[in-house]
TORNU-469729 format. One line per 10 residues: number of its first residue (from 1); their letters; for each residue y, z, x of N, C-alpha, C. Coordinates in steps of 0.05 Angstrom, whole numbers, plus 5000, padded with zeros to 4 digits. Each point is the difference from the previous one (the first is absolute). Last residue first. Layout:
residues N
NUM = A = Y Z X Y Z X Y Z X; ...
//
This chain:
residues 342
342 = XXXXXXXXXX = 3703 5974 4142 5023 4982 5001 5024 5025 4983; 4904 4987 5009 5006 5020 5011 5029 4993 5006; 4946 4951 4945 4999 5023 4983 5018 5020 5019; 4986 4915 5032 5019 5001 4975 4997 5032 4994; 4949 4953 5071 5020 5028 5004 5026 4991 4974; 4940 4918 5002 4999 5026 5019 5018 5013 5003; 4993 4956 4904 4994 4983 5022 4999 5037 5029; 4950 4995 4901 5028 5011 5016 5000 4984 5025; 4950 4966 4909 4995 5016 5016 5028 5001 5021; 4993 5007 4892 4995 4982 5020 4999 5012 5032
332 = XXXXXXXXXX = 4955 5051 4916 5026 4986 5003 4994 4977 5025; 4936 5068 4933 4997 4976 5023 5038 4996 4986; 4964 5105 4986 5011 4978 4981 4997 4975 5026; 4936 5082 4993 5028 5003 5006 4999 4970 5007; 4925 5041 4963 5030 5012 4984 5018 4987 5015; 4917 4994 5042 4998 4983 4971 5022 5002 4980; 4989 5055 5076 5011 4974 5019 4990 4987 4978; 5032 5094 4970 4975 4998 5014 5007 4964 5007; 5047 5108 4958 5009 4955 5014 4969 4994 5010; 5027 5094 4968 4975 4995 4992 5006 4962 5000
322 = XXXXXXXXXX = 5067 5077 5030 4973 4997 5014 4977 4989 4990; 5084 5009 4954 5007 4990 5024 4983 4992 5020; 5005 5022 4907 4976 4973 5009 5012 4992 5028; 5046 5078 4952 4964 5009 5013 4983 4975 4998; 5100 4992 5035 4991 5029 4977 4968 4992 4998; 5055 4914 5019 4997 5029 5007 4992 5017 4996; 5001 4884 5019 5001 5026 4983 4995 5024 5009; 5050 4947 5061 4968 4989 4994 5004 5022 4972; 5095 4944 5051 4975 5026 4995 4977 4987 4988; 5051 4925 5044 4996 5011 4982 4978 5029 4996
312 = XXXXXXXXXX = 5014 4924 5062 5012 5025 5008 5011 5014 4969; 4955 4913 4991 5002 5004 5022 5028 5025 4995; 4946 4974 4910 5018 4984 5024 4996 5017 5023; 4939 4985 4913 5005 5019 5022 5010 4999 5028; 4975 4949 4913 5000 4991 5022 4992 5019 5032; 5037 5016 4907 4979 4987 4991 4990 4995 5023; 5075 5082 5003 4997 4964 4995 4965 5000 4996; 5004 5080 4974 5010 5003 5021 5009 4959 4989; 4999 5103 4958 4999 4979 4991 5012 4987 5023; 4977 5094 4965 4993 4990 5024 4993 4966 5002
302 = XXXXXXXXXX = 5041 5059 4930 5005 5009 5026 4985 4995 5025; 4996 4961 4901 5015 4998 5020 5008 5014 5017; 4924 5001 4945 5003 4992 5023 5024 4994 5008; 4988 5037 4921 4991 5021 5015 4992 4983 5031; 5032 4952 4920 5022 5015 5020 4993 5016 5010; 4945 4914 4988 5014 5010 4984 5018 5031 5014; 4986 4896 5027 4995 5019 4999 5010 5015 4981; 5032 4925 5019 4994 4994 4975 4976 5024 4994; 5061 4956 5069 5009 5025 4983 4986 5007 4979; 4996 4956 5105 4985 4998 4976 5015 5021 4982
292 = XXXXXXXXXX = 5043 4951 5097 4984 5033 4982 4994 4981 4970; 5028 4954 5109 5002 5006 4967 4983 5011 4992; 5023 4973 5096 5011 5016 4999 5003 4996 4958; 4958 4932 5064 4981 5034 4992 5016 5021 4993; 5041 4916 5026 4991 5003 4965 4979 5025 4994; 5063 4960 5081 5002 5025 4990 4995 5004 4976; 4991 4924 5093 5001 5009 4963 4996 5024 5001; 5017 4965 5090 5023 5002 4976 4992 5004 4981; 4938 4977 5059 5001 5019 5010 5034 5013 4980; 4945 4910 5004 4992 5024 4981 5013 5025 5006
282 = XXXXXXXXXX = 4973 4947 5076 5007 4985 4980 4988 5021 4980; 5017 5044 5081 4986 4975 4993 5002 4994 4972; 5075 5023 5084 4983 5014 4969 4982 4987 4999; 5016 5003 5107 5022 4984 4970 4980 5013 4972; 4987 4990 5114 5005 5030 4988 5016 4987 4970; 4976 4937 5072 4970 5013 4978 5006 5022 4981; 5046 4951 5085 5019 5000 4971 4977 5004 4985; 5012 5015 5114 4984 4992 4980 5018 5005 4962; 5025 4956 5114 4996 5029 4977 4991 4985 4980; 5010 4943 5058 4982 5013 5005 4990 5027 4988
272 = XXXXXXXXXX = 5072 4948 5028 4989 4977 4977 4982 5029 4996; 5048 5025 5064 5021 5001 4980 4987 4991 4980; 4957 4991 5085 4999 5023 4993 5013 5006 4968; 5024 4915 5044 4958 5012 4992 4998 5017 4990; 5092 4995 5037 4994 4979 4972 4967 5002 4990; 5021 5035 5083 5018 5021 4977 5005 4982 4977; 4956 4951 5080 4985 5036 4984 5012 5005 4983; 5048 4918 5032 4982 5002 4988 4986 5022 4982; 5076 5011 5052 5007 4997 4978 4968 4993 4975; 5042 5031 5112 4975 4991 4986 4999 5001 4964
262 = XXXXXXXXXX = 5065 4993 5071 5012 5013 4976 4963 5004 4989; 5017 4959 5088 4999 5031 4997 5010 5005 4978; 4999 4909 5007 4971 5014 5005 4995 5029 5005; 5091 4950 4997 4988 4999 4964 4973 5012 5008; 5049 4991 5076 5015 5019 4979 4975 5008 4976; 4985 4930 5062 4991 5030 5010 5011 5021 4982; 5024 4916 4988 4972 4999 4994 5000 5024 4994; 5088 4968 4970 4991 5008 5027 4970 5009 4996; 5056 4965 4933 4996 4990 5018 4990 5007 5023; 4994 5027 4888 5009 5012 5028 4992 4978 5040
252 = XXXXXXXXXX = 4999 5001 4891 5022 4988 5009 5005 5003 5027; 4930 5045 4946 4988 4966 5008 5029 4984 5014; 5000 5082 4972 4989 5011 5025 4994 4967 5000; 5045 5030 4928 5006 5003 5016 4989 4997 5027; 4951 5009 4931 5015 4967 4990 5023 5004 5028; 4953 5073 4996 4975 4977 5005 5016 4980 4998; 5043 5083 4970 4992 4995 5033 4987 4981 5003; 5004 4997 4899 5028 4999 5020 4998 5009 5033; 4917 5019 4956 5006 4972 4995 5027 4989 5012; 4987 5089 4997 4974 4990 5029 5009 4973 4993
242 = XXXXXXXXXX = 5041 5051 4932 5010 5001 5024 4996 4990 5030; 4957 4998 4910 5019 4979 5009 5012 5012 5015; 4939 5055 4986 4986 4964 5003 5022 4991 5006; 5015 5085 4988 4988 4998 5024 4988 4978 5003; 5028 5023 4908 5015 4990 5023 4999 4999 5020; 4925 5002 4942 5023 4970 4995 5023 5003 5023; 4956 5083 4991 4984 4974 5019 5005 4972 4996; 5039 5074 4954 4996 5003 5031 4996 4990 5006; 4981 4990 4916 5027 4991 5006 5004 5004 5025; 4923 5029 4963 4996 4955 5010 5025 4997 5010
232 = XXXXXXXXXX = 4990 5101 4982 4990 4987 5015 5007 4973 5015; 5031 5031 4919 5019 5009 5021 4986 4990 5030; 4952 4995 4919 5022 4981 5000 5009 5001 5020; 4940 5064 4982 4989 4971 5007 5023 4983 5004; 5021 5076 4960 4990 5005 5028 4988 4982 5016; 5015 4991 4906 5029 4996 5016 4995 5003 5030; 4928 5013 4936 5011 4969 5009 5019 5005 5016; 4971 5084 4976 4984 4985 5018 5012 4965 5012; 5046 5057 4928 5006 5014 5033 4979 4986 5016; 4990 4968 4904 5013 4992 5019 5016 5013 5029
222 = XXXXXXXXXX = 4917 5044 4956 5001 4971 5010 5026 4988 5004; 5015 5089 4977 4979 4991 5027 4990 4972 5002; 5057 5022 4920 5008 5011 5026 4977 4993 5026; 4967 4995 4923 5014 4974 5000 5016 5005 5027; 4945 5062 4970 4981 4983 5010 5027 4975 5017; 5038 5082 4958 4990 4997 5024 4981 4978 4998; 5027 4992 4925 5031 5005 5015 4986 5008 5026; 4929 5016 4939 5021 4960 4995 5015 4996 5018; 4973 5092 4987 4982 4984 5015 5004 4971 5005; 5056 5061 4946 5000 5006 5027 4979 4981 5022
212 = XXXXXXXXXX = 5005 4998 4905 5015 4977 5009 5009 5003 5035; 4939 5057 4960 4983 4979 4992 5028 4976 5015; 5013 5090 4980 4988 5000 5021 4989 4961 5003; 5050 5032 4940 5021 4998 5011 4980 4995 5029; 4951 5012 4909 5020 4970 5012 5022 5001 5017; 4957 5079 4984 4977 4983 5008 5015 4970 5001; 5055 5062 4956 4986 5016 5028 4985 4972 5023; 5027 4989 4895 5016 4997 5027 4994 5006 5022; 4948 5012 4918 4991 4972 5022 5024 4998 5023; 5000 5058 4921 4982 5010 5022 4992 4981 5021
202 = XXXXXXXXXX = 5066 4985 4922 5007 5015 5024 4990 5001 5016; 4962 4924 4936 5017 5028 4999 5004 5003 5031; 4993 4905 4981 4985 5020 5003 5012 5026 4991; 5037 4907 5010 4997 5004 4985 4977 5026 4985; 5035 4977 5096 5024 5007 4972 4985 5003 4980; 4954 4975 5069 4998 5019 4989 5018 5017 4989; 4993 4904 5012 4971 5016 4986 5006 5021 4995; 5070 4959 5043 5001 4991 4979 4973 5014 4979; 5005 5002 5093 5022 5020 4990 5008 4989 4977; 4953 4949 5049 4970 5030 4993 5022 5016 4993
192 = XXXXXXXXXX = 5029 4910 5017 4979 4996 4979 4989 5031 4996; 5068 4993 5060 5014 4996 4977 4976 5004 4984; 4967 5004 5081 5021 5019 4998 5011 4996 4970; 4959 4921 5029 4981 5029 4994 5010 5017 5001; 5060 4940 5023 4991 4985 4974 4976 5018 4988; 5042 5014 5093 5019 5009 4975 4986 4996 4980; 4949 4982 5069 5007 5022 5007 5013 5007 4974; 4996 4907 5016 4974 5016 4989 5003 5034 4992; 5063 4962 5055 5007 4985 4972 4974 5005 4981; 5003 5019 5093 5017 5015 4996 5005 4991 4966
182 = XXXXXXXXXX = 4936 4959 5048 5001 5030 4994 5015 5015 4995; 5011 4909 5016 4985 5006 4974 4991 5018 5005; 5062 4990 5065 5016 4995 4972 4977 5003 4978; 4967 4995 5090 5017 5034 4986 5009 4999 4981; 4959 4920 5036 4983 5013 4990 5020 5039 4992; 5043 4928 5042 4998 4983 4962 4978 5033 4989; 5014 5000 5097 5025 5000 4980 5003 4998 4975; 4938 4972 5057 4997 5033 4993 5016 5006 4991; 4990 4910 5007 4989 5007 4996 4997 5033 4994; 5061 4963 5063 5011 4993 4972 4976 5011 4979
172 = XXXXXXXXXX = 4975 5018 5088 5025 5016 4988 5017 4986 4971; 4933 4946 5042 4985 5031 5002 5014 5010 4986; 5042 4926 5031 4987 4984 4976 4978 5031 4983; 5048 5002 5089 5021 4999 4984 4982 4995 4968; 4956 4993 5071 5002 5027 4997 5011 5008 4978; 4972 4913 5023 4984 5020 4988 5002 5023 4997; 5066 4939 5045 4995 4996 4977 4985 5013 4978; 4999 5017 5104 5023 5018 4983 4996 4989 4973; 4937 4958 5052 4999 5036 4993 5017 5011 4987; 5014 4907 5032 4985 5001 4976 4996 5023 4992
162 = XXXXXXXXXX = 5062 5006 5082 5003 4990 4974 4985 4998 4982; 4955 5015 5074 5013 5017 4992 5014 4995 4975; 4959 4934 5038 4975 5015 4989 5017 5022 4996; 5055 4941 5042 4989 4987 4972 4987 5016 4991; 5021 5033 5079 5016 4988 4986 5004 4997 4975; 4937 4989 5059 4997 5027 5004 5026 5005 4974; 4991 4918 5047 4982 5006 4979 4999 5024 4985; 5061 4985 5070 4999 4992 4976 4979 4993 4972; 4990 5043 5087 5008 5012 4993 5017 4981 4973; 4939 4960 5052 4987 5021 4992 5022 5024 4983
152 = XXXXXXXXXX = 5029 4919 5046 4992 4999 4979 4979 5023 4986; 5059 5015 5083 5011 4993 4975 4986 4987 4976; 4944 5032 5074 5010 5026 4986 5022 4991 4980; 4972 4921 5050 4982 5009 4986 5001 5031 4992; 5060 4954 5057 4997 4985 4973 4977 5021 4991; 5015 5037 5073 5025 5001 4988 5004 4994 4967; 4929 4997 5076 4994 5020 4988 5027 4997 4981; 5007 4935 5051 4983 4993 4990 4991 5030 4966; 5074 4990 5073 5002 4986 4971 4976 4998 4982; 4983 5048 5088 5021 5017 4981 5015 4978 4971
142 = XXXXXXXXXX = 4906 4995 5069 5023 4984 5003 5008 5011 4973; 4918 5062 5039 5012 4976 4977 5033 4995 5005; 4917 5064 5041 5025 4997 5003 5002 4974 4981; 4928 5085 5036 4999 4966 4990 5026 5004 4985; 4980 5078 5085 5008 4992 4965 4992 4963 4994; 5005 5058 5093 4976 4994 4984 5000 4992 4973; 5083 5009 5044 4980 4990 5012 4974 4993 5000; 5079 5058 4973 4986 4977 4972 4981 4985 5015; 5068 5060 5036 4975 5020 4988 4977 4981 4986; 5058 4945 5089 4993 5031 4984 4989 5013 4985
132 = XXXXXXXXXX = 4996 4912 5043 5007 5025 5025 4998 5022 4983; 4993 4911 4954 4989 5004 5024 4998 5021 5015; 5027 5008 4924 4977 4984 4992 4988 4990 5030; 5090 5039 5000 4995 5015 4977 4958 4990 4998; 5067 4929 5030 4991 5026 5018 4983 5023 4985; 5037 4938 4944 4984 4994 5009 4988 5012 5038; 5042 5041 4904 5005 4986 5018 4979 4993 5012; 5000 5043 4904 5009 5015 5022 5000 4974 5009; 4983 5032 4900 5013 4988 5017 5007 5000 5026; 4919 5051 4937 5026 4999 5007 5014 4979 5011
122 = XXXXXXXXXX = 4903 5031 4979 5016 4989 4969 5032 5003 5011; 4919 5014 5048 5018 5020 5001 5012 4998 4970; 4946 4926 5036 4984 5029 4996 5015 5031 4987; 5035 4910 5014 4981 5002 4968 4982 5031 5004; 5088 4963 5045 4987 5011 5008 4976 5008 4980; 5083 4925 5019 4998 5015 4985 4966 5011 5006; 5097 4957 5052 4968 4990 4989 5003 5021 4985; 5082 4990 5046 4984 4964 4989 4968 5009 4982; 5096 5052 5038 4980 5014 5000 4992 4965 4973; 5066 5015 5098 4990 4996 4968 4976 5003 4988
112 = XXXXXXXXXX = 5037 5047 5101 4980 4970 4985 5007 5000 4964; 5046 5059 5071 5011 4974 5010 4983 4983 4982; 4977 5087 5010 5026 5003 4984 5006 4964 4992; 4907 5061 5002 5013 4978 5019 5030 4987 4988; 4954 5072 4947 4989 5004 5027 5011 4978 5027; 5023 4991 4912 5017 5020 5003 4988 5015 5034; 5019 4894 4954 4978 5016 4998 5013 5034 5017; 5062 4939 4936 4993 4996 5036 4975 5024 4994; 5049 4931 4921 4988 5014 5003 4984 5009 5032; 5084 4935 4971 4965 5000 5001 5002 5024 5014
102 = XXXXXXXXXX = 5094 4963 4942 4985 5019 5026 4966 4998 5004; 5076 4918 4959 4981 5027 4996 4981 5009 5019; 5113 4970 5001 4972 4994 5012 4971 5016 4982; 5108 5008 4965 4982 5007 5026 4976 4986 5005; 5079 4966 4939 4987 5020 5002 4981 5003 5026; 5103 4959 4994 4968 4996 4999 4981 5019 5007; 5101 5013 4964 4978 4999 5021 4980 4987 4997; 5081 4987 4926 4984 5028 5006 4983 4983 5039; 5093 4960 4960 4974 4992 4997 4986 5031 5010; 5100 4981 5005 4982 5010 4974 4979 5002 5000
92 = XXXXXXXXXX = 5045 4960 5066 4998 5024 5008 4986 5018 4980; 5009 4904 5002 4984 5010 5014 4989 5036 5002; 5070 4961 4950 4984 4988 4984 4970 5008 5023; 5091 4999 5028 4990 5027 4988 4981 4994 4990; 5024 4939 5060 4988 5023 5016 5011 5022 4980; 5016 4914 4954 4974 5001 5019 4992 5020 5006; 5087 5003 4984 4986 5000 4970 4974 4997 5009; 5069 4980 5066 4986 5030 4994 4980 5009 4971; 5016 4913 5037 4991 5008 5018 4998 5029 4991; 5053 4956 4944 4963 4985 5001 4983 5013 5014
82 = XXXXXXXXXX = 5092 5006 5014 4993 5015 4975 4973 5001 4996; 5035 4951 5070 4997 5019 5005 4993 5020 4976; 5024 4911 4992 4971 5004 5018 4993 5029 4998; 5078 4977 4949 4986 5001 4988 4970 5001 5022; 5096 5028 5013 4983 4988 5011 4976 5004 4985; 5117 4997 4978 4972 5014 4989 4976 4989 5025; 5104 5010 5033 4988 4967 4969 4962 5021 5003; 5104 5063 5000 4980 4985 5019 4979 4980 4991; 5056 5076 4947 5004 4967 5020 4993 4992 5013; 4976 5089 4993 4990 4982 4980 5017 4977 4987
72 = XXXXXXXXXX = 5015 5058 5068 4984 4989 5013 4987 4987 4973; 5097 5020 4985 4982 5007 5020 4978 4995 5010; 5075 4995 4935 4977 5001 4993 4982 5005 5022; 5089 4976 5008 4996 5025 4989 4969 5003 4987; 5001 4948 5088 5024 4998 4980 4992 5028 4984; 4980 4975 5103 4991 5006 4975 5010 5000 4981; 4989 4940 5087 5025 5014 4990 4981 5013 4975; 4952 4970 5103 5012 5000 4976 5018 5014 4986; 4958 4976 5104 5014 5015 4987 5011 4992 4972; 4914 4995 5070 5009 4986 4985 5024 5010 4983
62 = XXXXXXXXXX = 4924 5025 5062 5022 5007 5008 5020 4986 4985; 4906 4996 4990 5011 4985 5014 5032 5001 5001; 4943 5077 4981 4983 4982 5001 5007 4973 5015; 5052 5075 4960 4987 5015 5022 4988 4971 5008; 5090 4977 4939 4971 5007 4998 4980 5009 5026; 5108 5022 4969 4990 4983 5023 4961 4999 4995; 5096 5011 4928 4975 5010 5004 4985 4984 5022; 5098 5019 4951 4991 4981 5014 4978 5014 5003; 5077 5033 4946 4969 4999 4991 4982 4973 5013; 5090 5030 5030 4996 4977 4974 4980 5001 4990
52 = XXXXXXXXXX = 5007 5039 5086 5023 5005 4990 4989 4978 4978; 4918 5017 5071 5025 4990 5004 5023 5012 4965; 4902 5014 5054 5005 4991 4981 5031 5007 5000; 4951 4993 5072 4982 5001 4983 5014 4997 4974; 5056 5014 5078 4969 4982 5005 4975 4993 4989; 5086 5052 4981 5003 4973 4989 4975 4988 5020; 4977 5095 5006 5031 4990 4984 4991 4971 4993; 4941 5068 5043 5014 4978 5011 5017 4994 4984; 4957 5075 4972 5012 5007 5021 5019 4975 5009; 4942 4991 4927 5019 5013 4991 5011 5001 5027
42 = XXXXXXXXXX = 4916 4970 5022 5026 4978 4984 5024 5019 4993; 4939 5053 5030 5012 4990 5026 5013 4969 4985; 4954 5070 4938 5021 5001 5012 5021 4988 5028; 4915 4985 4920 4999 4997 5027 5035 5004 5008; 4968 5003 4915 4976 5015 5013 5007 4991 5030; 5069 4970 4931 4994 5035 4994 4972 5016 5012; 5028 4898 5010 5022 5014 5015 4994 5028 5000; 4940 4943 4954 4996 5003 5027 5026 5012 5019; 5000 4998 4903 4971 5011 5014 4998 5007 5023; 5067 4942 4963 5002 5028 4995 4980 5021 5011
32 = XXXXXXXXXX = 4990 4908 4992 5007 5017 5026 5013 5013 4995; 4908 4987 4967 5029 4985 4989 5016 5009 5024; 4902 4982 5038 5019 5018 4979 5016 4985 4993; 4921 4945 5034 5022 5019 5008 5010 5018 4978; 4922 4919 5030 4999 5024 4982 5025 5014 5010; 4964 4904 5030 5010 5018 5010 5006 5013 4975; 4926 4923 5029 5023 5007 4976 5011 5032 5015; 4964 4892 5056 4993 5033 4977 5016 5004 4981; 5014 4922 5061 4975 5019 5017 4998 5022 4977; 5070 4953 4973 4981 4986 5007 4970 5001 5005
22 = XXXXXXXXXX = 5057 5070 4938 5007 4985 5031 4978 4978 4991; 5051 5066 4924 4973 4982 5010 5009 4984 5018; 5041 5100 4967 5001 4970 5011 4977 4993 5008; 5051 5086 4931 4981 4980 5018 5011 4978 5010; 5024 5095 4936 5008 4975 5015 4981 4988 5022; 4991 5055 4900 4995 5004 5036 5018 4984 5010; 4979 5006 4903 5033 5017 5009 4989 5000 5027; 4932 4970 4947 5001 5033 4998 5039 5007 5017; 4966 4908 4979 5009 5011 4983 5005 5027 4990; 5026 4948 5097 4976 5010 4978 5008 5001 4971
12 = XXXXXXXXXX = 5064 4950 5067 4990 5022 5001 4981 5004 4977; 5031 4929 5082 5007 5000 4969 4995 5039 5000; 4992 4902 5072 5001 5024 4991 5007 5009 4977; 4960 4924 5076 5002 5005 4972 5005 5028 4992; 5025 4974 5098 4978 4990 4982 5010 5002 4972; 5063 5027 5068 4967 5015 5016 4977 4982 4976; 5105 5035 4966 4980 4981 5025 4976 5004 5002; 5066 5056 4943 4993 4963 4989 4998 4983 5028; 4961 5102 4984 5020 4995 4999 5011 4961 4985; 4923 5061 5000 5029 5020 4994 5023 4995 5007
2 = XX = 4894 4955 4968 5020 5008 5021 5024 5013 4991; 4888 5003 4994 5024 5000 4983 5025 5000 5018
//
């Protein structure tokens, strides 16, 4: 940019600089305001630098110009040089070029990259390491090789997880549906046996409070069972997709050696591998053994049990407490394990 009106093409920026484009180059200067207020030995020389009339001597080719009242922005514009700085910001904006990617250095030999993979060990180590060091006796495998094939093993792995989660998810909707018809059963025999023994005398309240007691805990404990099941699959749905999201992550992973110490495979086997056997068995929601006969006469109603003889329901009392024999006592359905102890 020049500063003055010699020396080439001069002008001034659009940032307000003053320049000059030489032949041999481009010369960058202050305004000279600039340059009078950072370098005191012009101010010292007097008219050898810049002279009475707003004369201005340029540092460069000694060139002495007049400044008018406008000052250095009179001067004829240098569009090269604009170009030129607009360029070296447009450079300066630009981020770094990212770093190089680092390879992995074997830890026993600082200087070797670590190339193979150790099938005995199941680790990534170097090829010294196999000659000279602990792996020496080890059978060794070229590191893309072991590489591709833990990435497709572990996308497989992948796929077979995902399908698990579907079944899980598909479990828990299922047990889901199944509390609502115990819980909706639950009400509808509740309503149906507090409708009977409304229509009973007094003496039946006692015994029908016990009776809805047994309704209300059976129902209570089976769904406290489902839910406990639920909470379960739900654990393990999320400890699935969590392994699944590390896994989808781990396939982006460029670096061999990186991705082979995540061993991602096992912890996907292992993950398939729990067992899902623990579920109601079908039937395990109806609550129809829970209905009374009324049609006894009233010296039996005090020991008036369901038809069925629901689960955790008292036994009769008082003096046929001890006379139950295994032809007296009522076929229900059978208890899935540790229901009763639940």
């Amino acid at each position: 940019m020049p500063c003055c009106g010699a020396g080439g093409q001069r002008g001034v920026t659009r940032d307000g600089f003053p320049g000059r484009a030489r032949t041999a180059g481009t010369f960058l200067g202050l305004c000279p305001s600039g340059l009078l207020a950072s370098n005191p030995l012009w101010q010292s020389r007097g008219s050898s630098s810049v002279s009475s009339g707003g004369r201005f001597r340029c540092p460069s080719c000694r060139h002495e110009v007049v400044l008018d009242r406008h000052g250095v922005y009179g001067l004829q514009r240098n569009l090269l040089v604009e170009n030129i700085i607009d360029i070296y910001k447009q450079e300066s904006s630009r981020p770094l070029h990212p770093k190089a990617e680092q390879q992995l250095m074997c830890e026993e030999h600082e200087d070797e990259k670590i190339n193979i993979y150790c099938l005995s060990c199941e680790v990534p180590t170097c090829s010294l390491c196999k000659v000279f060091g602990a792996h020496k006796d080890c059978e060794v495998a070229p590191l893309p090789n072991i590489y591709k094939r833990q990435k497709s093993d572990l996308s497989d792995g992948i796929a077979l997880l995902v399908a698990g989660n579907d079944r899980i998810q598909a479990i828990i909707t299922q047990m889901e549906e199944i509390c609502k018809t115990i819980e909706e059963n639950g009400r509808r025999q509740k309503q149906h046996l507090s409708q009977r023994f409304d229509a009973l005398c007094s003496t039946l309240e006692e015994r029908k409070k016990e009776l809805l007691q047994c309704i209300s805990r059976e129902q209570e404990e089976r769904v406290a069972r489902v839910r406990a099941l639920i909470r379960q699959y739900g654990q393990h749905l999320e400890s699935s997709s969590k392994l699944v999201e590390s896994a989808i992550q781990a396939m982006e992973e460029p670096q061999m050696a990186a991705y082979l110490l995540l061993a991602l495979p096992g912890r996907i086997t292992d993950m398939s591998k729990v067992s899902m056997s623990s579920r109601p068995e079908p039937g395990y929601e109806k609550m129809d053994h829970f209905s009374v006969n009324v049609d006894y006469l009233a010296e039996m109603l005090r020991t008036i049990e369901f038809q069925t003889g629901a689960w955790g329901c008292p036994r009769h009392r008082g003096e046929q407490g001890d006379a139950d024999t295994e032809e007296d006592k009522p076929e229900g359905p059978d208890v899935l394990d540790g229901a009763e102890g639940e």
